[in-house]
N, CA, C, O and CB atoms as a CASP TS submission, in Angstrom:
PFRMAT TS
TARGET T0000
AUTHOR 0000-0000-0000
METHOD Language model
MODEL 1
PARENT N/A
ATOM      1  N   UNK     1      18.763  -5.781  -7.069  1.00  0.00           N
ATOM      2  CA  UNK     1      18.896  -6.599  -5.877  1.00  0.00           C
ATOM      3  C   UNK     1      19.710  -5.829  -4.856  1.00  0.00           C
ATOM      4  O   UNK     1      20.538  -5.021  -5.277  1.00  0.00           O
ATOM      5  CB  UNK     1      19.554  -7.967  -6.199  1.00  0.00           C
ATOM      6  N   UNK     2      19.573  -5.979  -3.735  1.00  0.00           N
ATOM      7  CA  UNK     2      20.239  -5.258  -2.383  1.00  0.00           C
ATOM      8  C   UNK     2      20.317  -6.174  -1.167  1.00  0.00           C
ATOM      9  O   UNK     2      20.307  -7.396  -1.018  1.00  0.00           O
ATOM     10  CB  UNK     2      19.342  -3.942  -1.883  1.00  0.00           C
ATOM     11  N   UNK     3      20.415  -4.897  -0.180  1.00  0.00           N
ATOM     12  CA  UNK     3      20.301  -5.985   0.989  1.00  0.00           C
ATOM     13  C   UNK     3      19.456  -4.869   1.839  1.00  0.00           C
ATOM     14  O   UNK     3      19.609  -3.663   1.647  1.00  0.00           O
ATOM     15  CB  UNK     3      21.991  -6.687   1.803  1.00  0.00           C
ATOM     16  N   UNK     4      18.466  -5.459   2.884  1.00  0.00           N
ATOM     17  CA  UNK     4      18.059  -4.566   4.380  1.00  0.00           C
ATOM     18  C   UNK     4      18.727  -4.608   5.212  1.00  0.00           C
ATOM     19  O   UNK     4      19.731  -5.320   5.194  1.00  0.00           O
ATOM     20  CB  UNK     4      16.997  -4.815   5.117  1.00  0.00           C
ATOM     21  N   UNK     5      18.481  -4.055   5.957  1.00  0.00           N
ATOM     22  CA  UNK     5      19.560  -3.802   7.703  1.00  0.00           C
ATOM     23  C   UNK     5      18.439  -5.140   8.349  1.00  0.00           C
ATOM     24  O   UNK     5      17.215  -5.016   8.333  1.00  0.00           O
ATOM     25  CB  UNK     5      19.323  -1.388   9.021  1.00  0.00           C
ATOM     26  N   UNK     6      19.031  -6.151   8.789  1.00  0.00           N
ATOM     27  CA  UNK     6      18.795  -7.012   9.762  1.00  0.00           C
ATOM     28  C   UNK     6      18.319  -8.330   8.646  1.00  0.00           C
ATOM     29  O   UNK     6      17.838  -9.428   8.926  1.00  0.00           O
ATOM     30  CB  UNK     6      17.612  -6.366  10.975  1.00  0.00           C
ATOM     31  N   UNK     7      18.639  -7.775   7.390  1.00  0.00           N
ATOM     32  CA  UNK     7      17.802  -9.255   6.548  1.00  0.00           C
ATOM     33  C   UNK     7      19.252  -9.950   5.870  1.00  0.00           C
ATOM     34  O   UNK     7      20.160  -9.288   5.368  1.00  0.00           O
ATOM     35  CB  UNK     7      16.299  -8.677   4.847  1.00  0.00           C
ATOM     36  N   UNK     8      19.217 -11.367   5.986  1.00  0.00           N
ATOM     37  CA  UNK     8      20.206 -11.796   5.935  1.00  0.00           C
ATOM     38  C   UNK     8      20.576 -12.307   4.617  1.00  0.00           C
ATOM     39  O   UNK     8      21.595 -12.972   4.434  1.00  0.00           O
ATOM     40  CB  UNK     8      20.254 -12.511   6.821  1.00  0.00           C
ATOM     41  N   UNK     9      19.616 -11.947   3.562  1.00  0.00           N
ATOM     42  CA  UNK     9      19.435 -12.895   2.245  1.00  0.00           C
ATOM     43  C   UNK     9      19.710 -11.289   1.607  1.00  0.00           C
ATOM     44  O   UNK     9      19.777 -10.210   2.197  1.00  0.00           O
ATOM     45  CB  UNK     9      17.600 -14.023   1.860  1.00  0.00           C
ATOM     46  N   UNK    10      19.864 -11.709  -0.170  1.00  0.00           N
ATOM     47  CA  UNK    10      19.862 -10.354  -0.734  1.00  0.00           C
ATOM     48  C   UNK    10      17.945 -10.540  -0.812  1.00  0.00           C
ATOM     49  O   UNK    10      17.171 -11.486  -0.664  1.00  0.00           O
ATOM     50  CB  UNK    10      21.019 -10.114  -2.526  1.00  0.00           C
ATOM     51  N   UNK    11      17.841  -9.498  -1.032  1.00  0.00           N
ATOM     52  CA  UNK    11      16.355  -9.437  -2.091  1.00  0.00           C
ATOM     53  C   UNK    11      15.999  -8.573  -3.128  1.00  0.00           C
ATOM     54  O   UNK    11      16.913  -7.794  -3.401  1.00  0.00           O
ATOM     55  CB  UNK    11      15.206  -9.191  -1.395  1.00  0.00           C
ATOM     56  N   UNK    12      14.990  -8.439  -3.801  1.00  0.00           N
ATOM     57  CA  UNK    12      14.839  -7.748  -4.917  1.00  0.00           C
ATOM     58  C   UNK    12      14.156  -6.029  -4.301  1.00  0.00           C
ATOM     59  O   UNK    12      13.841  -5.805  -3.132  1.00  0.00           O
ATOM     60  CB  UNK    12      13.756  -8.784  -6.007  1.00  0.00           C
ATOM     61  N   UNK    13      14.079  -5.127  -5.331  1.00  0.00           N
ATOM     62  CA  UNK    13      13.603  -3.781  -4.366  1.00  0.00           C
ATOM     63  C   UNK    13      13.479  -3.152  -5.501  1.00  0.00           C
ATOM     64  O   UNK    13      14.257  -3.220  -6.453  1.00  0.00           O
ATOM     65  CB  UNK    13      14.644  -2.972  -3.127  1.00  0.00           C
ATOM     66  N   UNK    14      12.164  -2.312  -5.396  1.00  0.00           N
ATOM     67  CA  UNK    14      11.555  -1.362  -6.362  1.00  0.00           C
ATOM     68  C   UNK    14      11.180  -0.256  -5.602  1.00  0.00           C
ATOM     69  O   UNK    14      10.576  -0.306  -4.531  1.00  0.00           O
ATOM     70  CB  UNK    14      10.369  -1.901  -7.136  1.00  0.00           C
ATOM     71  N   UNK    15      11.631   0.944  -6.303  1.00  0.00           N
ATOM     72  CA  UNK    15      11.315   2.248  -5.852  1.00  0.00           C
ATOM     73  C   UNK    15      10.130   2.989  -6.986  1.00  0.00           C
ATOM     74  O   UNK    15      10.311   3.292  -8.165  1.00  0.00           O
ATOM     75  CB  UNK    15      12.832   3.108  -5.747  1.00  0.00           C
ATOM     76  N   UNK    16       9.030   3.122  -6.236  1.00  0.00           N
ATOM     77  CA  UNK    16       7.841   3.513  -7.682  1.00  0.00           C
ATOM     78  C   UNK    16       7.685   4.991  -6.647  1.00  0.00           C
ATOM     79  O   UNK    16       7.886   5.231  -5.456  1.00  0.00           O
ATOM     80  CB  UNK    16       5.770   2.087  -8.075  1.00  0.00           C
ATOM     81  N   UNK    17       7.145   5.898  -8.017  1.00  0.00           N
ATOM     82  CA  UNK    17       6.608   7.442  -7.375  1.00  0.00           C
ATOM     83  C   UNK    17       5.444   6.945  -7.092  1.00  0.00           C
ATOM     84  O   UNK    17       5.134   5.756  -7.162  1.00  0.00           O
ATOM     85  CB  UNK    17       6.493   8.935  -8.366  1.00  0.00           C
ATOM     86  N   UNK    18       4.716   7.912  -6.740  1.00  0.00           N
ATOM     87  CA  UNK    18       3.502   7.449  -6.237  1.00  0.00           C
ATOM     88  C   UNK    18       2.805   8.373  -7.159  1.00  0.00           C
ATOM     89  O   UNK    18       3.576   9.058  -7.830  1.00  0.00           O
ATOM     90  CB  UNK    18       3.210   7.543  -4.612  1.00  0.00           C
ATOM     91  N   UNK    19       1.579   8.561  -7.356  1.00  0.00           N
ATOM     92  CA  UNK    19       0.922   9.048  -8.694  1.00  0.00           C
ATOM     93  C   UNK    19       0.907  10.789  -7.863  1.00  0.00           C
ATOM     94  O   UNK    19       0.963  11.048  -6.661  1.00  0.00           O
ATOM     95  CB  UNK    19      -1.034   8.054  -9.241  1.00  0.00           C
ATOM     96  N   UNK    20       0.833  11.502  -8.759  1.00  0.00           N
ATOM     97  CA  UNK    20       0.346  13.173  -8.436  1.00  0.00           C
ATOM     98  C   UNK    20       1.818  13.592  -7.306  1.00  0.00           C
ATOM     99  O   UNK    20       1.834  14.460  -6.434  1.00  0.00           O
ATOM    100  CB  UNK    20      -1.748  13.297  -7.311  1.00  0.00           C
ATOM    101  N   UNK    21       2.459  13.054  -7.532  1.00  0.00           N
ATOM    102  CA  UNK    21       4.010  13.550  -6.775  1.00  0.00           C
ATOM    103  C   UNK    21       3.514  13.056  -5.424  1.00  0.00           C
ATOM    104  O   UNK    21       2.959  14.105  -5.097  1.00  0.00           O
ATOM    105  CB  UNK    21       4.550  15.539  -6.771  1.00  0.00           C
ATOM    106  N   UNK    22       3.290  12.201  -4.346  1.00  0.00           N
ATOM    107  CA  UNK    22       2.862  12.118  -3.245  1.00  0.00           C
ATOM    108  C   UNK    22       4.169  11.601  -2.682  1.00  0.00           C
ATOM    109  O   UNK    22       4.281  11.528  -1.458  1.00  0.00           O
ATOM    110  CB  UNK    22       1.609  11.371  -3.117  1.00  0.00           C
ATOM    111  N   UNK    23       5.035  11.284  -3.366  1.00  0.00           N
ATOM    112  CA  UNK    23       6.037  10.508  -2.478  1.00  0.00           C
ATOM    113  C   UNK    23       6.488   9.158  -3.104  1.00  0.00           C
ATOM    114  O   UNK    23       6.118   8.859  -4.239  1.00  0.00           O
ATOM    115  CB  UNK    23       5.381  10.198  -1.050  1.00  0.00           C
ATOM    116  N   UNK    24       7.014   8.621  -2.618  1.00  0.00           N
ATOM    117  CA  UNK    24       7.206   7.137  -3.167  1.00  0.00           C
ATOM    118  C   UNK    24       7.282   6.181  -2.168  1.00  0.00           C
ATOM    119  O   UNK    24       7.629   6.342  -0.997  1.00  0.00           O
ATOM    120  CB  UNK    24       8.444   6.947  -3.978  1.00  0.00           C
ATOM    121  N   UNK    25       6.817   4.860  -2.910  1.00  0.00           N
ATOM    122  CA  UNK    25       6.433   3.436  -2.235  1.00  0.00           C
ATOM    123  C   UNK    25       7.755   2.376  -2.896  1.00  0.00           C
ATOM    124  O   UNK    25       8.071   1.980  -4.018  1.00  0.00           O
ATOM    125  CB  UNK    25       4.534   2.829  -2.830  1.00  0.00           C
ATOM    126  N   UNK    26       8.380   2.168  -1.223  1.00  0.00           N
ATOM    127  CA  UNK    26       9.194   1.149  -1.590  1.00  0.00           C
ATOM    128  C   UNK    26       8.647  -0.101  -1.748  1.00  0.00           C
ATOM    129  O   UNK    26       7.725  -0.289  -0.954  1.00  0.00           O
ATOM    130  CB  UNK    26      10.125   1.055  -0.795  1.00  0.00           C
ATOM    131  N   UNK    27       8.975  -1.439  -2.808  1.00  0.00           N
ATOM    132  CA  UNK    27       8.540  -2.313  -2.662  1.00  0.00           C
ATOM    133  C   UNK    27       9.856  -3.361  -2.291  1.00  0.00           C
ATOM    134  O   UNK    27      10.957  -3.210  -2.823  1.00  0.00           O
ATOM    135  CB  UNK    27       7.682  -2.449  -3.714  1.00  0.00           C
ATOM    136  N   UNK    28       9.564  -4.442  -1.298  1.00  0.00           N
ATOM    137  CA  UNK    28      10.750  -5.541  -1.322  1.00  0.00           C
ATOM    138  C   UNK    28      10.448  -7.265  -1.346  1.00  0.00           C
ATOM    139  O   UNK    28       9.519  -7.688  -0.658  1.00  0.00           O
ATOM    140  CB  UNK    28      11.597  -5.255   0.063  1.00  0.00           C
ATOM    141  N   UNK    29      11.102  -8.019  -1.997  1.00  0.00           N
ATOM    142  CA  UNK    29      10.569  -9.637  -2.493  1.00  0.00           C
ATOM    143  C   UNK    29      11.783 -10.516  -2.248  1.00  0.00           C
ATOM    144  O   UNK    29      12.973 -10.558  -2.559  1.00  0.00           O
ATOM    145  CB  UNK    29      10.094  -9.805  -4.324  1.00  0.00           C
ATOM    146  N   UNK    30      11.064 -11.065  -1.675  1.00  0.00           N
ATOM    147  CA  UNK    30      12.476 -12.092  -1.033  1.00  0.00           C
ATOM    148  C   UNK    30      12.393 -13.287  -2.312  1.00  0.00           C
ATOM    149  O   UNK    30      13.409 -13.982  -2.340  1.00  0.00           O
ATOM    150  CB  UNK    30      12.111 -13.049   1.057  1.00  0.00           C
ATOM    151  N   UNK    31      11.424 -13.614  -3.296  1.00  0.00           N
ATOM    152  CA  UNK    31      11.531 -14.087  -3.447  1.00  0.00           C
ATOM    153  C   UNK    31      12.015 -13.922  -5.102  1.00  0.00           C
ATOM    154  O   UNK    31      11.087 -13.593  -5.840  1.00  0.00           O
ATOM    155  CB  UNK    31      10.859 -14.506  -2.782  1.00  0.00           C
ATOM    156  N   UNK    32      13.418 -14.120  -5.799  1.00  0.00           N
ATOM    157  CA  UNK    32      14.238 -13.907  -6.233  1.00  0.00           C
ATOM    158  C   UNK    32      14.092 -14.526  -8.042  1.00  0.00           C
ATOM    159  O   UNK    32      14.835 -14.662  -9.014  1.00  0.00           O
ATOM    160  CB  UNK    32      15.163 -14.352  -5.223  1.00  0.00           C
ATOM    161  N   UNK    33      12.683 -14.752  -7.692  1.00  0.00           N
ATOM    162  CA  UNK    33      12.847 -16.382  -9.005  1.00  0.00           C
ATOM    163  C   UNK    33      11.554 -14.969  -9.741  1.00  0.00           C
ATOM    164  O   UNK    33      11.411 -15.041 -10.962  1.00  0.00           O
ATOM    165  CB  UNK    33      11.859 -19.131  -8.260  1.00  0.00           C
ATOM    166  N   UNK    34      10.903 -14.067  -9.162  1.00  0.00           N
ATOM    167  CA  UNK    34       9.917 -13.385  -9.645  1.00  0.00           C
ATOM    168  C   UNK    34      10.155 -12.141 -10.050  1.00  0.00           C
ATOM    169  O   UNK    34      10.327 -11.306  -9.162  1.00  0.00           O
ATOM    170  CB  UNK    34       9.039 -13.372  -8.891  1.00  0.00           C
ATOM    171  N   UNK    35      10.218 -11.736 -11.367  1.00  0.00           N
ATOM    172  CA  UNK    35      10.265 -10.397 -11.977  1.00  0.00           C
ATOM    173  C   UNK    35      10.020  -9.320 -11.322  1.00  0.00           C
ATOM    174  O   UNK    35       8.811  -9.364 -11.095  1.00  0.00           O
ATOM    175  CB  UNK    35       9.530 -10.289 -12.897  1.00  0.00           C
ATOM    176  N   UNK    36      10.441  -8.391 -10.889  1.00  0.00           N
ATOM    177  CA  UNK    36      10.404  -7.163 -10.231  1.00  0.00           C
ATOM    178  C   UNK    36       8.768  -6.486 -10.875  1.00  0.00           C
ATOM    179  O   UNK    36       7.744  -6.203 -10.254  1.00  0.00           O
ATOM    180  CB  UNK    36      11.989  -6.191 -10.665  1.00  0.00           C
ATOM    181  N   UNK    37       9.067  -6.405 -12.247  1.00  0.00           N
ATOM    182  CA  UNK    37       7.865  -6.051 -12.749  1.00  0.00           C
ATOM    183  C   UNK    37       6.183  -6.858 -12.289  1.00  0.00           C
ATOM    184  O   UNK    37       5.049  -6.452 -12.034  1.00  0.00           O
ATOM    185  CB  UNK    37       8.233  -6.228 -14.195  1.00  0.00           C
ATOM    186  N   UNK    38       6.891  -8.197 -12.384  1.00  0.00           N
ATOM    187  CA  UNK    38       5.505  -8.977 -11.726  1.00  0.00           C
ATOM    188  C   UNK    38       4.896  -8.224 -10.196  1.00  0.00           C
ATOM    189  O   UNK    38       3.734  -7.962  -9.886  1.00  0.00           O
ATOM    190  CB  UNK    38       6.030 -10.829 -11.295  1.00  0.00           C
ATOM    191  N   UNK    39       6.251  -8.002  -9.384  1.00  0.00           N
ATOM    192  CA  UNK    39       5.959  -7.168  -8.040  1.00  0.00           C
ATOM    193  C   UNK    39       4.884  -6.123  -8.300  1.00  0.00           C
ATOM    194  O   UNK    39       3.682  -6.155  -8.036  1.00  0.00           O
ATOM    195  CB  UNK    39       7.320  -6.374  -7.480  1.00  0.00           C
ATOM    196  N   UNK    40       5.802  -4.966  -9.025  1.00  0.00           N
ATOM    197  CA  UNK    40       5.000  -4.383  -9.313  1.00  0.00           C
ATOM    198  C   UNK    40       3.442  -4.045  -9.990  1.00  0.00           C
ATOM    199  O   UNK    40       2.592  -3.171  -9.818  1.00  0.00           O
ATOM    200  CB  UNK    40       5.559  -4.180  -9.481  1.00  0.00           C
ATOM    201  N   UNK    41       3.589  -5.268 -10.864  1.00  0.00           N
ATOM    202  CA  UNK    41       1.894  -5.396 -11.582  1.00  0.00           C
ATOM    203  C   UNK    41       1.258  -5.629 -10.424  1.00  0.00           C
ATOM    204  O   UNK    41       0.198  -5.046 -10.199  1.00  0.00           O
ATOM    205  CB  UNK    41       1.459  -6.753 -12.799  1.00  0.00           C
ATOM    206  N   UNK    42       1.805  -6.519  -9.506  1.00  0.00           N
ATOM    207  CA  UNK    42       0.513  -6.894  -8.055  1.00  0.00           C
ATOM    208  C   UNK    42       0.352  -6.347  -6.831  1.00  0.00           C
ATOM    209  O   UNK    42      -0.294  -6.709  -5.847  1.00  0.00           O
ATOM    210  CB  UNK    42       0.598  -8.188  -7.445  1.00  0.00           C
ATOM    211  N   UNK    43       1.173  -5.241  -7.091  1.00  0.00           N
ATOM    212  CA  UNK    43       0.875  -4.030  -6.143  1.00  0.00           C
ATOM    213  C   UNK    43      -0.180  -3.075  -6.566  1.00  0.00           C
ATOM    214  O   UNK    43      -0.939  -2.555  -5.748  1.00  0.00           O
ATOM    215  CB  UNK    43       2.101  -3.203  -5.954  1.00  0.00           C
ATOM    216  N   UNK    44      -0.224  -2.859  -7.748  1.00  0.00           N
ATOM    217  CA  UNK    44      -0.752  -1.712  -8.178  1.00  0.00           C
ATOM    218  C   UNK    44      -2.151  -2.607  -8.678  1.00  0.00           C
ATOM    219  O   UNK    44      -3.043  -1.834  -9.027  1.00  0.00           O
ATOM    220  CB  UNK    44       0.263  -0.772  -9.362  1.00  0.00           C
ATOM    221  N   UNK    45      -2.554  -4.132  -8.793  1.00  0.00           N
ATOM    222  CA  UNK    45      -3.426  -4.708  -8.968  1.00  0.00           C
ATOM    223  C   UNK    45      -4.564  -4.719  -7.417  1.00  0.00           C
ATOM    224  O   UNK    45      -5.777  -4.913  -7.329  1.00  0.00           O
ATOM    225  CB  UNK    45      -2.784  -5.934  -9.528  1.00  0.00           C
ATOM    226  N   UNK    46      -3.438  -4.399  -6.287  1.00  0.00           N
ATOM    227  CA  UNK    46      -3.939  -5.071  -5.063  1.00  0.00           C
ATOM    228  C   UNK    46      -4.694  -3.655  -4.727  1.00  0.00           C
ATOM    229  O   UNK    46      -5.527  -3.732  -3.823  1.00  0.00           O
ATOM    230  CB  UNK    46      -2.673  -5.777  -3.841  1.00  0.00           C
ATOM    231  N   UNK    47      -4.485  -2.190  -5.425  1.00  0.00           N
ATOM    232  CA  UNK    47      -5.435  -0.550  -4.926  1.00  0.00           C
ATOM    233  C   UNK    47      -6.519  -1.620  -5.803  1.00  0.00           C
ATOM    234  O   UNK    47      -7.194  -2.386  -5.115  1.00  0.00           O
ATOM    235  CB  UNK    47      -4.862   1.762  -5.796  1.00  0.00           C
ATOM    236  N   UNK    48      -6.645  -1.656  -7.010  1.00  0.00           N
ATOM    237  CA  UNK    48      -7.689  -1.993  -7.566  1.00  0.00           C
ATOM    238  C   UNK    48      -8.957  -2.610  -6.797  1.00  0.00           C
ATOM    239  O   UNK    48     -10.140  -2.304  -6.647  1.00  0.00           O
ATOM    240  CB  UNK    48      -7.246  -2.730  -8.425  1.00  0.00           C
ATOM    241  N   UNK    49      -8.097  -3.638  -6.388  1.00  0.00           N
ATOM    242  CA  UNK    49      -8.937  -4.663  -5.660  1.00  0.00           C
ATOM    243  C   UNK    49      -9.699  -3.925  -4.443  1.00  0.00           C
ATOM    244  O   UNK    49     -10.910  -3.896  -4.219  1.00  0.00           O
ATOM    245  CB  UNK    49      -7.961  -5.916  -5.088  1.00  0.00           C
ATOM    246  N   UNK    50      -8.517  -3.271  -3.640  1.00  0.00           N
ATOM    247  CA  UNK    50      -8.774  -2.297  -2.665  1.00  0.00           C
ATOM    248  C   UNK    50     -10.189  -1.733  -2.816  1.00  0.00           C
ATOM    249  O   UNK    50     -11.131  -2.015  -2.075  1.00  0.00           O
ATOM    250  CB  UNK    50      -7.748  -1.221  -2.749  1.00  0.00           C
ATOM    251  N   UNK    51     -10.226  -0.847  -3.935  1.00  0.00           N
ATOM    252  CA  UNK    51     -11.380   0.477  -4.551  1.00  0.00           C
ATOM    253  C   UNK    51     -12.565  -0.824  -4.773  1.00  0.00           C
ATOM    254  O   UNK    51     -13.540  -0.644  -4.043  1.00  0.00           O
ATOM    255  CB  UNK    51     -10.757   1.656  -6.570  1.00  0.00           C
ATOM    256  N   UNK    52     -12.654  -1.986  -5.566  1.00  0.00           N
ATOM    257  CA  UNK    52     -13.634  -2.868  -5.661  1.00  0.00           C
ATOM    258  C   UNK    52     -14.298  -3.079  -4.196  1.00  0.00           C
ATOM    259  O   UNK    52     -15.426  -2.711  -3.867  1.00  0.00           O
ATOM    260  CB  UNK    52     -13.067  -4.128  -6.284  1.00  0.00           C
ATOM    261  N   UNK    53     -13.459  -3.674  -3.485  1.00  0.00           N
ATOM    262  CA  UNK    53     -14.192  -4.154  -2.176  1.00  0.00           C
ATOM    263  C   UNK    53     -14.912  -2.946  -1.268  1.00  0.00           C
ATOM    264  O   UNK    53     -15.743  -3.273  -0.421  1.00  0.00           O
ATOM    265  CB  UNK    53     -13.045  -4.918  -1.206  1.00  0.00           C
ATOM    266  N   UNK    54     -14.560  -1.513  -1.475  1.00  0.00           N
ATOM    267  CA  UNK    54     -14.785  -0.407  -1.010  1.00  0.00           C
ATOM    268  C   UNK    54     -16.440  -0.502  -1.471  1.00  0.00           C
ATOM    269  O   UNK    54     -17.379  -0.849  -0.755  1.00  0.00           O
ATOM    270  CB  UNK    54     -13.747   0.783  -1.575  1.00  0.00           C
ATOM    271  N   UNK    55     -16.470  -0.127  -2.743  1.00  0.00           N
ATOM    272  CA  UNK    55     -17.479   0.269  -3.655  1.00  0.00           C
ATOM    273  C   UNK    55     -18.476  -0.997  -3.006  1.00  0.00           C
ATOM    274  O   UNK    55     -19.237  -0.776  -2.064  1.00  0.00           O
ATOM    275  CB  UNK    55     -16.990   0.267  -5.498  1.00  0.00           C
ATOM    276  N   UNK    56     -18.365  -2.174  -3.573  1.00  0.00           N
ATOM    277  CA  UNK    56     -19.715  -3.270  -3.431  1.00  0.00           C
ATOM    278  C   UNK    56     -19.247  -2.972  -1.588  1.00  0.00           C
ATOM    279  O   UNK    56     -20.347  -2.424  -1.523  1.00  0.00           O
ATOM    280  CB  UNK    56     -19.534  -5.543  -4.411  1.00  0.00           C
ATOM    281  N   UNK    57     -18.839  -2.876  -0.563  1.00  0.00           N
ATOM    282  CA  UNK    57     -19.124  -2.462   0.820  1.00  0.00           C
ATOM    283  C   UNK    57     -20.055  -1.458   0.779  1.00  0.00           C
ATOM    284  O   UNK    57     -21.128  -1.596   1.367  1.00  0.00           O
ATOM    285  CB  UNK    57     -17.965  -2.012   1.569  1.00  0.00           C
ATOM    286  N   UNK    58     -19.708  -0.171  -0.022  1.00  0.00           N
ATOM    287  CA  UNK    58     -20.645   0.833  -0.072  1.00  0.00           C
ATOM    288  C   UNK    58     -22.185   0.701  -0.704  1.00  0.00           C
ATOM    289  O   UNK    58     -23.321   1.146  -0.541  1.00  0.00           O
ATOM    290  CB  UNK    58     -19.971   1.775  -0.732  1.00  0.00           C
ATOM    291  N   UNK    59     -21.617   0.009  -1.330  1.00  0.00           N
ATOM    292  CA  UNK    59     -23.226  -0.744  -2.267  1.00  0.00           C
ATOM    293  C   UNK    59     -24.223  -1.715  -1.760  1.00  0.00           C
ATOM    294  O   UNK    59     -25.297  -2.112  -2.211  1.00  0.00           O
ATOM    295  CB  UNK    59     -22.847  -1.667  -3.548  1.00  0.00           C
ATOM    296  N   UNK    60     -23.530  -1.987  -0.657  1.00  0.00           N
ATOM    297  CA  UNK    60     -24.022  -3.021   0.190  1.00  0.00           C
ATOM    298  C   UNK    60     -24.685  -2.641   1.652  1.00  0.00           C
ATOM    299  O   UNK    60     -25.532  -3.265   2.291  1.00  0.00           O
ATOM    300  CB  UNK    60     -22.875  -3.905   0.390  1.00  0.00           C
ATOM    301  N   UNK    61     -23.955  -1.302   1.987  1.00  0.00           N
ATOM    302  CA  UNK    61     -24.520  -0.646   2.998  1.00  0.00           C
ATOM    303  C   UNK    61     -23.609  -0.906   3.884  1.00  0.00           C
ATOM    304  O   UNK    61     -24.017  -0.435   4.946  1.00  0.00           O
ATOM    305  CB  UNK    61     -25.826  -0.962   3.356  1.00  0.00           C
ATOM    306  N   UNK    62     -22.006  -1.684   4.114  1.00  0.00           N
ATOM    307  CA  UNK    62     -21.338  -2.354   5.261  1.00  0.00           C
ATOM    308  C   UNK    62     -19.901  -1.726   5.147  1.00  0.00           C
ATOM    309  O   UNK    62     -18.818  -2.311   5.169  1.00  0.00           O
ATOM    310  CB  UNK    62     -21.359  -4.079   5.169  1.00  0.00           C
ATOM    311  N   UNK    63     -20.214  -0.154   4.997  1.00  0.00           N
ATOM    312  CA  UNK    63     -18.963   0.383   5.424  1.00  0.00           C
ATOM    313  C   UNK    63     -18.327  -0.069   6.717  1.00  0.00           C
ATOM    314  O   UNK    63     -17.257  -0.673   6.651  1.00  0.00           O
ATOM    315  CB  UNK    63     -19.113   1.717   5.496  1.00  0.00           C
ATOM    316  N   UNK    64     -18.832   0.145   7.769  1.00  0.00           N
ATOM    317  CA  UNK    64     -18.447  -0.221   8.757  1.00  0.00           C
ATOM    318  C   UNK    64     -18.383  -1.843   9.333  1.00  0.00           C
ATOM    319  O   UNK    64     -17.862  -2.100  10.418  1.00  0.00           O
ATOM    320  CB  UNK    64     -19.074   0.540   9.356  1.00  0.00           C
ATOM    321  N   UNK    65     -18.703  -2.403   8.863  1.00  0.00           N
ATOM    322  CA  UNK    65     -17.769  -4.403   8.944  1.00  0.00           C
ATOM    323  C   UNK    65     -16.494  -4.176   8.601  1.00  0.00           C
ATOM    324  O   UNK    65     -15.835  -3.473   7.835  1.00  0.00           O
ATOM    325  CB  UNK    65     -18.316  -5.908   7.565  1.00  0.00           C
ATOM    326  N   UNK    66     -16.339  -5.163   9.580  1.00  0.00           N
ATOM    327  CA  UNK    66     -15.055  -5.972   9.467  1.00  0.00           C
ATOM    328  C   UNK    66     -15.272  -7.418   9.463  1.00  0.00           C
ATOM    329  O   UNK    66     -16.308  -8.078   9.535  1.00  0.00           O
ATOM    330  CB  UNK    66     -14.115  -5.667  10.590  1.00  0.00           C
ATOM    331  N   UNK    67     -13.932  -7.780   9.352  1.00  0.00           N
ATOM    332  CA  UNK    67     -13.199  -9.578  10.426  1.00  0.00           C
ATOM    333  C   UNK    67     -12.901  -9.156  11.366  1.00  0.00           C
ATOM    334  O   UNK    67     -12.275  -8.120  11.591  1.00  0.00           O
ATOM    335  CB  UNK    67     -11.694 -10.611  10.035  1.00  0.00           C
ATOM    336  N   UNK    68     -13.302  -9.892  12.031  1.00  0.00           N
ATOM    337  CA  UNK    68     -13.053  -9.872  13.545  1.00  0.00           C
ATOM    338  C   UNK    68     -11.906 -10.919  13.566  1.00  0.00           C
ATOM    339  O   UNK    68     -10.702 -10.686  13.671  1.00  0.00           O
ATOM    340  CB  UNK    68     -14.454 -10.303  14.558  1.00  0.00           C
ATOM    341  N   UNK    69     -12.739 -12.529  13.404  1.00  0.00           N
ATOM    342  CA  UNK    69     -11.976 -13.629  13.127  1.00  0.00           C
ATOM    343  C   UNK    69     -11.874 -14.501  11.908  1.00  0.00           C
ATOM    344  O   UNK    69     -12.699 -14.570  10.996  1.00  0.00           O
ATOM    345  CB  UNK    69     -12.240 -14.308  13.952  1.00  0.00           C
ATOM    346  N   UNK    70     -11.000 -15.007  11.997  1.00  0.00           N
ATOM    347  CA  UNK    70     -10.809 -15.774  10.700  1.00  0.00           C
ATOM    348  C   UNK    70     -10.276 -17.376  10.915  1.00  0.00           C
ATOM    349  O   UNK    70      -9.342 -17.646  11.670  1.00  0.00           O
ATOM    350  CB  UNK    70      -9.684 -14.917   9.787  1.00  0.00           C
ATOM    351  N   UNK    71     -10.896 -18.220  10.261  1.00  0.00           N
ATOM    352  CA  UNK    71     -10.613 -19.818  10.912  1.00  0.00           C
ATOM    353  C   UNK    71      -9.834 -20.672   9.251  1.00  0.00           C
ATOM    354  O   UNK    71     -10.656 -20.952   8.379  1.00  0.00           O
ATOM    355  CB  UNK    71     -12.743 -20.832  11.594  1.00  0.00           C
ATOM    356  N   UNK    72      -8.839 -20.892   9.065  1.00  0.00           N
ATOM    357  CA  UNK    72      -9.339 -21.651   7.455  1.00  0.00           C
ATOM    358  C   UNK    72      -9.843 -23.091   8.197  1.00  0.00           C
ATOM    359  O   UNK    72     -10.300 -24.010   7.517  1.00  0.00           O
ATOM    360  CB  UNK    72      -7.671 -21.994   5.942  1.00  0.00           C
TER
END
């Protein structure tokens, strides 16, 4: 747990390497009740997801789409 410059709460903070020496990715969670590790499982869940939506885009032919807008 720590603190940021301008954040007024403590929060939680993970420092991960990044794979093949690239550097490292800070992670930060305000929310205090959730395992650091959980952070981390859903960071490294969210490239996954990333590479999925890539692939069926590519499979689909819609590299280039986006959102434009979004309504719920």
């Amino acid at each position: 747990m720590g603190w940021l410059k301008d954040i007024h709460h403590v929060v939680s903070l993970a420092c991960l390497e990044k794979s093949k020496g690239e550097g490292r990715i800070y992670l930060v969670c305000s929310n205090l009740e959730i395992p650091l590790g959980v952070v981390i499982r859903a960071y490294r869940r969210r490239g996954l997801i990333k590479l999925f939506h890539r692939a069926v885009k590519s499979h689909l032919e819609m590299q280039h789409t986006g959102v434009i807008d979004f309504e719920f």
